[in-house]
Structure formats: structure tokens, C-alpha cells
NUVOFI-863042 format. One record per residue (C-alpha): x, y, z; residue number from 1; residue in three letters. Coordinates in pm, 1 decimal. Layout:
REM NUVOFI-863042
X Y Z NUM ALA
...
***
This chain:
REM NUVOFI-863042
0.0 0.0 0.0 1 UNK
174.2 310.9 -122.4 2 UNK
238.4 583.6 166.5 3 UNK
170.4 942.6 186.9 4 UNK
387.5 1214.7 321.5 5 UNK
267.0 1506.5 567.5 6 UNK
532.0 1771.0 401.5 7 UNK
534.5 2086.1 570.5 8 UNK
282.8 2383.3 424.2 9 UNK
461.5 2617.1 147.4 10 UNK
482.5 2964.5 345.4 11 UNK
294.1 3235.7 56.5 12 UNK
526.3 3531.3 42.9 13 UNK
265.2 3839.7 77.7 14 UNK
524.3 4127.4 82.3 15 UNK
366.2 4436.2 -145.6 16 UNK
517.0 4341.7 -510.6 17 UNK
768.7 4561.3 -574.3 18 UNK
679.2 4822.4 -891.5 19 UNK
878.5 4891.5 -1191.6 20 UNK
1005.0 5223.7 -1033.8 21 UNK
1139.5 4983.2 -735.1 22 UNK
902.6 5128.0 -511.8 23 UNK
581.2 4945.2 -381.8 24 UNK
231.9 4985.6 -560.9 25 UNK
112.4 5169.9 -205.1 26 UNK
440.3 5374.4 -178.1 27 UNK
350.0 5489.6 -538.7 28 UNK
-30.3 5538.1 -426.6 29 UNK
53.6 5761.5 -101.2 30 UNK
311.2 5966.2 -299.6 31 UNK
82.7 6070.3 -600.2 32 UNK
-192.1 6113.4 -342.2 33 UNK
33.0 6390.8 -120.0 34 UNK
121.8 6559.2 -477.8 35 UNK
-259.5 6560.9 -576.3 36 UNK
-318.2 6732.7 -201.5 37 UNK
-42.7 6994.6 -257.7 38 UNK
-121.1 7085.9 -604.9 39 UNK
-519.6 7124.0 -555.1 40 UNK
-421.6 7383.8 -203.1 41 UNK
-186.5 7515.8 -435.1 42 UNK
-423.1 7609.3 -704.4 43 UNK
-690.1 7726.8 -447.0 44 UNK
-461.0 7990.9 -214.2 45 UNK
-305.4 8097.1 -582.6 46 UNK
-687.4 8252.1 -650.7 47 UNK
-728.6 8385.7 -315.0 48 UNK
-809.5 8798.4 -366.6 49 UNK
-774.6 9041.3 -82.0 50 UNK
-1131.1 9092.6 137.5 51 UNK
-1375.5 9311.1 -65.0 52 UNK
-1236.9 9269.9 -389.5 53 UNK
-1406.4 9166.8 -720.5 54 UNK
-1221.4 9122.5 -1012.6 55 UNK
-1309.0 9052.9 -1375.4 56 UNK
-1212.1 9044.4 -1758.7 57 UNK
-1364.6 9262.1 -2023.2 58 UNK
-1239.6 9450.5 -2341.1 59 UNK
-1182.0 9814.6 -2371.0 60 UNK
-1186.2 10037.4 -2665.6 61 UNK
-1329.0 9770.5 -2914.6 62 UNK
-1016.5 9529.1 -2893.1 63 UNK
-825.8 9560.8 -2605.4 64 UNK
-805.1 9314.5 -2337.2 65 UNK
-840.0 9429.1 -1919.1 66 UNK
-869.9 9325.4 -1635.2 67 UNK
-1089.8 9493.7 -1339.6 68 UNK
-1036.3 9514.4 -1042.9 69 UNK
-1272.7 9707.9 -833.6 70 UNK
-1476.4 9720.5 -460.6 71 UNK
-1765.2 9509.4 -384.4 72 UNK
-1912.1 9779.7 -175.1 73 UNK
-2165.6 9979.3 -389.8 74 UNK
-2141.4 10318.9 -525.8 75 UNK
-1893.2 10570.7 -700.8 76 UNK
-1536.3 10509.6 -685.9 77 UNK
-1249.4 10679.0 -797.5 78 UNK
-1075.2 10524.2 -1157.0 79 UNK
-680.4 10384.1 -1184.5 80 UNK
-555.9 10314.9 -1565.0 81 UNK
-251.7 10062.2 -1461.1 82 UNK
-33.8 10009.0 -1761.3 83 UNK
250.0 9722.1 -1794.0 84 UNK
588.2 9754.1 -1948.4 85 UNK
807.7 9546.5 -2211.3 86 UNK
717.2 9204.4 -2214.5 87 UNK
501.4 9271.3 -1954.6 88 UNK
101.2 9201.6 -1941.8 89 UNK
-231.8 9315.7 -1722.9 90 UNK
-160.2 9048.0 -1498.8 91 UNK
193.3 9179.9 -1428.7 92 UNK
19.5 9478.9 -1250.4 93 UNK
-217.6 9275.4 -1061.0 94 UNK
-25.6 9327.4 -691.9 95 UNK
-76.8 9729.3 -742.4 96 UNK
-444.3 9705.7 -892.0 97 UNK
-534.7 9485.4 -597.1 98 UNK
-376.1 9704.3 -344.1 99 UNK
-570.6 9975.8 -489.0 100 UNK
-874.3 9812.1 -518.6 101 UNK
-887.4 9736.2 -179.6 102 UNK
-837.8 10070.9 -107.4 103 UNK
-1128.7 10231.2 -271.5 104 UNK
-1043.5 10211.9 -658.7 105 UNK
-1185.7 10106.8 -973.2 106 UNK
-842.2 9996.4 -1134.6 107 UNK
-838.7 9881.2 -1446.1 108 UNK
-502.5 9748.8 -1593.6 109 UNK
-471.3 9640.3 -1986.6 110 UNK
-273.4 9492.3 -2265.3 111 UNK
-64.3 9712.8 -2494.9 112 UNK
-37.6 9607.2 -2827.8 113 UNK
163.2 9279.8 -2923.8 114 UNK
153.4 9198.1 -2537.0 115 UNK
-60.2 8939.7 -2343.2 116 UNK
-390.2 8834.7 -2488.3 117 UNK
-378.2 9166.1 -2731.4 118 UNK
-457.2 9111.1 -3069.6 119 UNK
-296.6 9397.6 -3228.4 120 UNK
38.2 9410.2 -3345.4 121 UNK
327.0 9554.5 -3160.8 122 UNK
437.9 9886.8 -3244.0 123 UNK
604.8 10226.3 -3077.6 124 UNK
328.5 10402.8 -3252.0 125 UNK
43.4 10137.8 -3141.0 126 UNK
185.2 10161.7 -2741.5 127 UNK
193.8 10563.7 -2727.6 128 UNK
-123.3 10540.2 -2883.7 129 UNK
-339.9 10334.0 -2616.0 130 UNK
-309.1 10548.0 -2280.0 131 UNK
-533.3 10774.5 -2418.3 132 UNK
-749.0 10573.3 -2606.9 133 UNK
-854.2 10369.6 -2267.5 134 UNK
-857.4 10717.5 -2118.8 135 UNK
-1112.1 10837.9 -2390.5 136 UNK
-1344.3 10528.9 -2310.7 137 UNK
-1311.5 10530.1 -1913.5 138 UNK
-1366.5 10915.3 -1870.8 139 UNK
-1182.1 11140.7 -1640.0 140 UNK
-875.4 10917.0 -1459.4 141 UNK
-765.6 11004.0 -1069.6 142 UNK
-436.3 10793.9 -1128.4 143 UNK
-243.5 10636.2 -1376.2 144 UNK
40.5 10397.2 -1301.6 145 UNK
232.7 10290.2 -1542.5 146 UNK
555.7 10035.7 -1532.0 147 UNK
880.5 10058.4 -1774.6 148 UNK
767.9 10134.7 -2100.0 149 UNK
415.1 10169.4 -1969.7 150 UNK
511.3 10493.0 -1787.6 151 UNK
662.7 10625.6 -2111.8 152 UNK
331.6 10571.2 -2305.0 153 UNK
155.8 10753.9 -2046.8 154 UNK
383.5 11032.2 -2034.1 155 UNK
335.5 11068.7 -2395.3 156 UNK
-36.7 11070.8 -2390.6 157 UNK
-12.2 11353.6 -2076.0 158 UNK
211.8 11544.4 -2355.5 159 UNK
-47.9 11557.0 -2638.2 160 UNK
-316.1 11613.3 -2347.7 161 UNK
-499.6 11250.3 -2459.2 162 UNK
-432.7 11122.3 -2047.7 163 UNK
-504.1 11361.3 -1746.6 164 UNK
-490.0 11234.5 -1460.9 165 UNK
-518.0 11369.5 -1118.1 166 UNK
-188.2 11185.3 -1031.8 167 UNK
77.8 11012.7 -1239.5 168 UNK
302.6 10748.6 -1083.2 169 UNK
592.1 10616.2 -1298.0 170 UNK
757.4 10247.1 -1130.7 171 UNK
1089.4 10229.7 -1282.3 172 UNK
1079.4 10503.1 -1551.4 173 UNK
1176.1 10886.9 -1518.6 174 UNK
915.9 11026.6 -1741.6 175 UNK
868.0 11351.7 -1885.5 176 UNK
605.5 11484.5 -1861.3 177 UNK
540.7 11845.5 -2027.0 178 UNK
381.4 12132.6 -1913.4 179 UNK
62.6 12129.2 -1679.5 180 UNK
155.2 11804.5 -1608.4 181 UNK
-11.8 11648.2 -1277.8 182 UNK
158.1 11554.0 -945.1 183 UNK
401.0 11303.6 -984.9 184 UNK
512.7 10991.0 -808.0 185 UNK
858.3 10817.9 -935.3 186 UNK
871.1 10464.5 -722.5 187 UNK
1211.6 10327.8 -797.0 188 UNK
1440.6 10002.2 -646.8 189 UNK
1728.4 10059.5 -501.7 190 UNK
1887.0 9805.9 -781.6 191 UNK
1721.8 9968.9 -1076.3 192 UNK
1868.5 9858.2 -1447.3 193 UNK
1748.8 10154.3 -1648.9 194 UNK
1720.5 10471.8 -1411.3 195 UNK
2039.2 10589.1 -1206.2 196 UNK
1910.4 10660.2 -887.9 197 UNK
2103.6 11006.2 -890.9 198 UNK
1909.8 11088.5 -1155.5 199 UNK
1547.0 11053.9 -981.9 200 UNK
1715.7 11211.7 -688.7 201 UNK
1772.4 11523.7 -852.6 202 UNK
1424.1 11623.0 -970.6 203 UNK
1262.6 11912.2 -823.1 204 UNK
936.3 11800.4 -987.8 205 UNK
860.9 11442.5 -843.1 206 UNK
837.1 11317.5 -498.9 207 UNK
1050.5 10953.3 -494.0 208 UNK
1053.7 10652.4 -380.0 209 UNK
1326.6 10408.8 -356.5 210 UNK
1264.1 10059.6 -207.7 211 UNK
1636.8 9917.0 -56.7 212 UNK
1574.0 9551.8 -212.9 213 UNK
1387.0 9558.2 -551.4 214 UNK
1593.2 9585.3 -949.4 215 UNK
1336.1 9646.3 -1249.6 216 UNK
1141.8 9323.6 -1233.1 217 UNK
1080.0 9297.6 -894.8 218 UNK
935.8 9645.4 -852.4 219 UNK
615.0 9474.8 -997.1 220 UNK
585.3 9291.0 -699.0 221 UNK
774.2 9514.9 -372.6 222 UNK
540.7 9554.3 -93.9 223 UNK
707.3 9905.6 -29.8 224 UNK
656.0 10082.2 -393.0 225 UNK
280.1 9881.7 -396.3 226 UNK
211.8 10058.0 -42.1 227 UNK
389.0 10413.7 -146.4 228 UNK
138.3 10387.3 -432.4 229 UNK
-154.8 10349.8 -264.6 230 UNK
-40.6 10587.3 5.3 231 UNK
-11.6 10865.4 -297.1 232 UNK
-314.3 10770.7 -437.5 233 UNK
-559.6 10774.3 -183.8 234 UNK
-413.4 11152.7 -56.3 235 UNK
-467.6 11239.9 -394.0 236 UNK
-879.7 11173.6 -341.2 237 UNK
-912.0 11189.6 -31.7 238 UNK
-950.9 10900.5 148.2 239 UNK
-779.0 10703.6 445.8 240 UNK
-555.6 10417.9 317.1 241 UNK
-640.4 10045.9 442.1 242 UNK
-407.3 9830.2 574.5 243 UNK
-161.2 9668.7 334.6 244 UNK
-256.7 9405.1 186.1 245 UNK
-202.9 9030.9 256.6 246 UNK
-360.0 8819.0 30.7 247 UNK
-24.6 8808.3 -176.3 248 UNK
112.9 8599.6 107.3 249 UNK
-153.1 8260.2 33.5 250 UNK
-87.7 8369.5 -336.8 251 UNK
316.3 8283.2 -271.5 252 UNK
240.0 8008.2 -57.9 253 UNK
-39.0 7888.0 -314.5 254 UNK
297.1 7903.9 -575.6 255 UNK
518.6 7729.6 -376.2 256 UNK
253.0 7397.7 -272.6 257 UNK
125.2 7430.0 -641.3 258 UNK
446.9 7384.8 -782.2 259 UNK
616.1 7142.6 -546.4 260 UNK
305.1 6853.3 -568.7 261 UNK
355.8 6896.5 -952.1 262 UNK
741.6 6846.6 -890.6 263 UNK
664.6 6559.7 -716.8 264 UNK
438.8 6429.0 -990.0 265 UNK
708.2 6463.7 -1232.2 266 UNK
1022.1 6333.3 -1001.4 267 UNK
825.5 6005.1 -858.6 268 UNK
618.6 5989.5 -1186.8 269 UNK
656.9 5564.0 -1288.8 270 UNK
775.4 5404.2 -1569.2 271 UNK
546.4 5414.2 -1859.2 272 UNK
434.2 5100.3 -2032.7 273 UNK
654.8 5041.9 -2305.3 274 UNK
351.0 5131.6 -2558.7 275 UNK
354.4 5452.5 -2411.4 276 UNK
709.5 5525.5 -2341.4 277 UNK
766.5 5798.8 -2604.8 278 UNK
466.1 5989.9 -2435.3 279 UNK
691.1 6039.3 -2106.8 280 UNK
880.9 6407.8 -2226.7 281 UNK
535.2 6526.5 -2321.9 282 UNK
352.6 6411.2 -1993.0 283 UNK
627.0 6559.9 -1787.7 284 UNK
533.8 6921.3 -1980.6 285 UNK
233.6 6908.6 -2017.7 286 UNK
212.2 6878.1 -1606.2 287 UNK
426.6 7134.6 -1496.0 288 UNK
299.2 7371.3 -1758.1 289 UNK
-28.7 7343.9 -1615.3 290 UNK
93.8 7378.9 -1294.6 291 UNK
195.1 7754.4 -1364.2 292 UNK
-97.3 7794.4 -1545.8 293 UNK
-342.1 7733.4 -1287.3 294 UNK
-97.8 7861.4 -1003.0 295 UNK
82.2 8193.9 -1136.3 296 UNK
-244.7 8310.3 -1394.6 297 UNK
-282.5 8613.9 -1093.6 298 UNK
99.3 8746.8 -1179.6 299 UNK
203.5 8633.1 -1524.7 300 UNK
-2.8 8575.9 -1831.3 301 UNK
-14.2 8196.6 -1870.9 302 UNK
-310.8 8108.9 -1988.4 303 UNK
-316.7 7964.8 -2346.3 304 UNK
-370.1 8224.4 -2622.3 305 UNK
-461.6 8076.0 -3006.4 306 UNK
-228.4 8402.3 -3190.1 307 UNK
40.3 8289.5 -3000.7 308 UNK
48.8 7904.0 -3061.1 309 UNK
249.2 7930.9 -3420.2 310 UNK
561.8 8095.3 -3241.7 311 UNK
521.6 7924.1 -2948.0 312 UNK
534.4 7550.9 -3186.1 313 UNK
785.4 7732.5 -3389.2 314 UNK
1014.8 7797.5 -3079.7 315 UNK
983.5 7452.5 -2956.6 316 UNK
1094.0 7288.0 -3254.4 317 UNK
1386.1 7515.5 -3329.5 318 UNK
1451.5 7473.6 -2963.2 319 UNK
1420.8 7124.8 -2981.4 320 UNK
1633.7 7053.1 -3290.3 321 UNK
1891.8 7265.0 -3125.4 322 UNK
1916.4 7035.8 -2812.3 323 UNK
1926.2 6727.7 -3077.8 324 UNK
2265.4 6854.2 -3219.5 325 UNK
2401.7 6991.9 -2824.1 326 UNK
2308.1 6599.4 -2791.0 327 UNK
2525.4 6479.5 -3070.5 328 UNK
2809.2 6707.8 -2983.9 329 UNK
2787.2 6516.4 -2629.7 330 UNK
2723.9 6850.5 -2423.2 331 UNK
2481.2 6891.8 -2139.3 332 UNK
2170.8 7099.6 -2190.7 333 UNK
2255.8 7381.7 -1964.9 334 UNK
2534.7 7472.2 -2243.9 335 UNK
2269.2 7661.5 -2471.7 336 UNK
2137.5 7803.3 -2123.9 337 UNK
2479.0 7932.0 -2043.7 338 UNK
2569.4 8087.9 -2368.2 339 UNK
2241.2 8305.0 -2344.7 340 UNK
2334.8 8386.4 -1951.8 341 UNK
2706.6 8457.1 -2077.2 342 UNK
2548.6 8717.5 -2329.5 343 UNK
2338.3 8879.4 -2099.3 344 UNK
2582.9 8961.7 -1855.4 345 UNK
2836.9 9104.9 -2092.9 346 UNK
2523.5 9320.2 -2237.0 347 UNK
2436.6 9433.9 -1872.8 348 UNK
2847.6 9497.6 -1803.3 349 UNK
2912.3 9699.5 -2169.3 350 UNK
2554.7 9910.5 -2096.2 351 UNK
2690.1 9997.2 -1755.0 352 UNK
2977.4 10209.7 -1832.8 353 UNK
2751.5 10348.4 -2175.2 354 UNK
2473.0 10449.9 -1910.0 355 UNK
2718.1 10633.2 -1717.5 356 UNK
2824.2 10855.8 -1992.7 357 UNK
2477.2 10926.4 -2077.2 358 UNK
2519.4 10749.1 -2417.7 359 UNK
2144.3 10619.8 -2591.3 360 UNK
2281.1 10305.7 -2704.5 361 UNK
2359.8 10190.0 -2334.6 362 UNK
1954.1 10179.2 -2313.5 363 UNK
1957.0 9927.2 -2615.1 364 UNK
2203.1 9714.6 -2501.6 365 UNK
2027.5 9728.9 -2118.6 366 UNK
1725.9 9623.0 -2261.8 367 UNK
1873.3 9311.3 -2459.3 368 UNK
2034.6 9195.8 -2127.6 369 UNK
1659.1 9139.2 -2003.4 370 UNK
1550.8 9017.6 -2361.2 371 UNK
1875.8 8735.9 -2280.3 372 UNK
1851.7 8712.6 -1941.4 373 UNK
1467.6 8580.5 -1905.9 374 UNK
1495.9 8306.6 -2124.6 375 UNK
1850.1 8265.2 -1964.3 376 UNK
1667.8 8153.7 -1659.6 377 UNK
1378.2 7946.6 -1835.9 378 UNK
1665.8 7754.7 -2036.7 379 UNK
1879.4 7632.3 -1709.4 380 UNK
1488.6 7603.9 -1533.1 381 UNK
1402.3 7405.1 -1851.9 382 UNK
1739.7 7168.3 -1815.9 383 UNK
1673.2 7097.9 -1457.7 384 UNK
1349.4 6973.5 -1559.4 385 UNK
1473.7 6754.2 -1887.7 386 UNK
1744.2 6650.6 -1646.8 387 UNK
1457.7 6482.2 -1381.6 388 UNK
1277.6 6360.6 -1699.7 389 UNK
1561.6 6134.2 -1846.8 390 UNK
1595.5 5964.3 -1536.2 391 UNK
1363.4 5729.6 -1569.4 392 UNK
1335.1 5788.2 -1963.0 393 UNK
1575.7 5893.8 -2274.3 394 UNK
1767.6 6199.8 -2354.9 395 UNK
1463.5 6249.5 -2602.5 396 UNK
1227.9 6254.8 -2350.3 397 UNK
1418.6 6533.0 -2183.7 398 UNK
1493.9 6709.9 -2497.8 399 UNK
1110.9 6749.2 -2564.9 400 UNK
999.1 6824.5 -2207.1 401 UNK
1274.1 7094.7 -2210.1 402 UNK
1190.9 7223.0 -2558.7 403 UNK
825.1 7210.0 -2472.9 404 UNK
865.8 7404.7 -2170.8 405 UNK
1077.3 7659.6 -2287.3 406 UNK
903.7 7702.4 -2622.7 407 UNK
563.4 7750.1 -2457.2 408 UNK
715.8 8060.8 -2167.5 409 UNK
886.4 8253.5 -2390.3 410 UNK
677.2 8236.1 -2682.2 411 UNK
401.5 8375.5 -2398.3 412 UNK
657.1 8607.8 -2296.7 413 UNK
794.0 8796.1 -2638.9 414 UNK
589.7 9062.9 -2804.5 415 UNK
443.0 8982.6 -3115.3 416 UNK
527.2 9229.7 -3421.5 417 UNK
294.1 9101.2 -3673.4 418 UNK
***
């Protein structure tokens, strides 16, 4: 009779199966879920508006694209025209328009031609031109503020009596501006690329302020020029100034979780199926760009316009291509970052002795320092990001998430001419 043996029960292993990315399937699960969490605050604090302000979007003088920002309290209130500078937008004016909305004002802050959601062409002609056409359709102005270039337009427009305002503030700009001109405000930082502060310092005709910490760009944003300006404004009608505002403070925080749950997205994002591998570069842009979409709309103009999709495809191909042969020379992609940064900072060294001797073309070469030095910064921001994409992918797949990236900010970013 044939015997049986009693062997021992096979043990099951039942540790969590370990996922392509070498990190369990509820590892993977609690990471994307904490990235999800970050980015949805994010996106929620980066909309937050300061108590008893109303904002909205409408077009002024048939084709030109503003934003509102006014009081929800009832009643008359006295009008702002904000206007942006160079490669600026409506939204880059937001932190002042807020301020003074909160204050009392109806602000309203626009495009200039060629910039932002603008349909019309850019233009000296078409940006001295618009102060006063917006001034024409809002009636008589209490303030105008205008940034950069934005200041110049408006100075212009108080020349050939088109803009009168009851008071003129210039951020970053030493305007002239005629005879029976109205009170004027210069707000200036300390590190200021186009105005010597010596300069501002010695006109009889301005009161100015200089902020110890801000340079050109960040005067868009310096809680001490913002509260000057509303300060100025409010004397200039009559009424008390609030508090300074706050809500800025969730919008920065808003940035910062916004951002960082898409950067985790994109550093613990798993390996694709191989069917979908060549997807991975285009994922990995597709997220972040949304990411500053949804969380930096308030500051910058993000948002998707259809005018400015051909250059923006045409910049990330020629972008693209030019990573391709960086590749086959066997360079890193910070090199084509690098060159730009090197010719910014010899622009912003050579303009620095030409502004000194009061020469014009100093100004020029200033200018195309900024015009190198922004997409300076989005090319080594770009690398980083093709950099964390190849990791788990192809030097393709952080070519295009690069290229993609880069093509789609400055081709937001650059005026359009035609």
C-alpha cells in the first residue's frame, strides 16, 4: 500500500510586489496622493483675492483686453488706468491694482499692443497710442500707473493732453512729462537697471521713492513701492488708506505647494508602459505647464492664447532641434542656457559704463540683457526639468519636455510684431 507524506505547508510570500520604479504599488499610491493634495491647495490659495475685492475680464476700446479690479461695496469710486511695461502684461500689474482696489479704486489694468492676450500688433506708434485711447473710453482718470515702458506711453499721452490724470506714478521710468503736467510719483528700487538713482534724486518736480531691495522686475511685486502707491493715491482723493494688503502671502504660498506637488508628480512619476514610453517628455510638460498655469495666472499671463500658438510651436521645434545637435556634440543641456546667460551679462556689463556717460545706445544694449537674461533663466529652469525627466526615460524625452517648456514661456513672454 503506497504511503503518503505530511510535508510541511509552502509559506505564501505576501510582501507588497515591488513596482517597476522599485518602489511598492502603495508607496506609489501615497506619494501621487500627497502631490494631488499639494497641487489642488496650491491652485486654491493661488486665486485667493484680498477681502472686498471683485475682479473681472472685459475689453476696452473695441479690442483691447483688461482686467478689473474694483470694490464690492456699492457706489462711485475713484478710476486707476494701470499700464504694464516690455514684455510685460495686465496680470503683471495685478499686486498694485489689488492694493488699490482694496483701497477704494476702480483699477483697471490692460494689454498694450503685441503683449498678453492683445490682438494687435506691436508697435512704438500702437503703445503711445493706447493710454489715451482707454482714457477716452473710461472718462476722467484720478491715477495712472504705469511700469517701464508703460510709464513712457503715459507720459506721452499727458504730452499731447490725450491722459489727465489727477496723479501720475511712474515704477521704474523717469518720465517727462510736459507742461501742466499732474503731481508726480517716481517709485524706484534701489537696484534699478534703467534709471540711475542720482538721476530721480535730482528732480525738483517728483516726490521719490526708492525701495532698498527691488531691481526692475521685482518692482512689480515690492510691498514698499505697492504701499507708497496706494499711500499717494488715496491723498490724492481723499480718502484714508487700508491696511496693506495680505492676500499676496496665500498667493506665494499657493505658488510654492502648487508647484512642489507637480514636482513631485514629475520626479516620482513611474515608468510608462513600453507602448507609451515615447509619451513620457510630453507628460512631464504638459504637467508642470499646467501647474503655472493654474498657479501663477494672478501674476504672469499663462493662460493659453490661439495668436500665439504658431511661435510658441515654432520655438519649440527650433529649440528642440537645437538640443538634438548639443546631444550629438555630447554637451549637457545647460550649455545653450549658459551661452544666453554669458550674453546677458556682458550686455548688462558693456551698458553699464555706456549708461554712465549718458550714451542712448547703453539703453539698447540694457534692454537686450533682459531680452537674454529671461529666457537665460527658463533655459537652465528648462534643463533641470529635462534633467529629472531622463531619469527614468531617454535623452529624447528630456529634450522634448525641455523644448516644450521653454518654447511655450517665452513664446508667452515675447511681443508679437505682426
Amino acid at each position: 500500500m503506497a504511503k503518503f507524506i505530511d510535508w510541511p505547508p509552502i509559506q505564501v510570500n505576501t510582501l507588497p510586489m515591488p513596482q517597476p520604479n522599485g518602489r511598492s504599488r502603495r508607496a506609489n499610491l501615497l506619494i501621487a496622493t500627497a502631490a494631488i493634495a499639494l497641487f489642488t491647495a496650491g491652485v486654491a490659495l493661488s486665486h485667493r483675492l484680498e477681502p472686498g475685492v471683485r475682479i473681472e475680464k472685459l475689453t476696452l476700446a473695441g479690442d483691447t483686453p483688461a482686467i478689473r479690479l474694483f470694490p464690492a461695496s456699492p457706489g462711485h469710486h475713484p478710476i486707476a488706468l494701470l499700464v504694464h511695461g516690455w514684455t510685460g502684461s495686465k496680470e503683471t500689474l495685478f499686486r498694485y491694482g489689488e492694493a488699490l482696489a482694496a483701497a477704494g479704486f476702480d483699477c483697471y489694468t490692460i494689454d498694450l499692443p503685441g503683449h498678453g492676450a492683445s490682438p494687435r500688433p506691436f508697435s512704438l506708434h500702437n503703445v503711445l497710442l493706447a493710454p489715451g485711447e482707454i482714457a477716452r473710453t473710461l472718462g476722467p482718470l484720478d491715477v495712472f500707473l504705469g511700469h517701464s515702458m508703460g510709464a513712457a506711453a503715459g507720459a506721452a499721452s499727458v504730452r499731447n493732453g490725450t491722459l489727465l490724470p489727477r496723479l501720475f506714478i511712474a515704477v521704474g521710468n523717469d518720465p517727462t512729462l510736459g507742461e501742466h503736467a499732474p503731481p508726480l510719483l517716481l517709485l524706484e528700487g534701489r537696484f534699478e537697471e534703467f534709471v540711475p538713482l542720482d538721476r530721480l534724486k535730482a528732480r525738483t518736480d517728483a516726490r521719490v521713492v526708492i525701495s532698498p531691495w527691488s531691481d526692475h522686475l521685482l518692482e512689480l511685486l515690492d510691498p514698499c513701492l505697492v504701499n507708497a502707491a496706494v499711500d499717494a493715491a488715496c491723498a490724492t482723493v481723499g480718502i484714508t488708506p487700508p491696511a496693506p494688503p495680505t492676500a499676496w502671502l496665500w498667493r506665494l504660498a499657493g505658488l510654492v505647494l502648487g508647484m512642489t506637488g507637480a514636482l513631485l508628480l514629475v520626479i516620482f512619476m513611474p515608468v510608462l508602459p513600453p507602448r507609451f514610453a515615447w509619451a513620457r517628455g510630453f507628460l512631464v510638460a504638459a504637467i508642470v505647464n499646467l501647474a503655472i498655469v493654474l498657479t501663477m495666472g494672478t501674476r504672469f499671463d499663462c493662460a493659453p492664447h490661439l495668436h500665439r500658438i504658431p511661435l510658441q510651436l515654432a520655438l519649440m521645434i527650433v529649440l528642440w532641434l537645437a538640443l538634438v545637435g548639443v546631444g550629438k556634440l555630447h554637451l549637457p543641456r545647460w550649455s545653450i542656457a549658459a551661452v544666453a546667460a554669458v550674453l546677458a551679462v556682458g550686455c548688462r556689463i558693456v551698458s553699464g559704463s555706456m549708461l554712465a556717460n549718458m550714451k542712448l545706445g547703453g539703453v539698447a544694449l540694457r534692454l537686450l540683457s533682459i531680452v537674454l537674461g529671461i529666457p537665460a533663466v527658463l533655459l537652465f529652469e528648462g534643463a533641470i526639468l529635462g534633467w529629472i525627466t531622463a531619469r527614468r526615460g531617454s535623452r529624447r524625452d528630456g529634450d522634448i519636455a525641455m523644448a516644450i517648456y521653454v518654447g511655450y514661456a517665452v513664446g508667452q513672454w515675447i511681443p508679437k510684431f505682426f
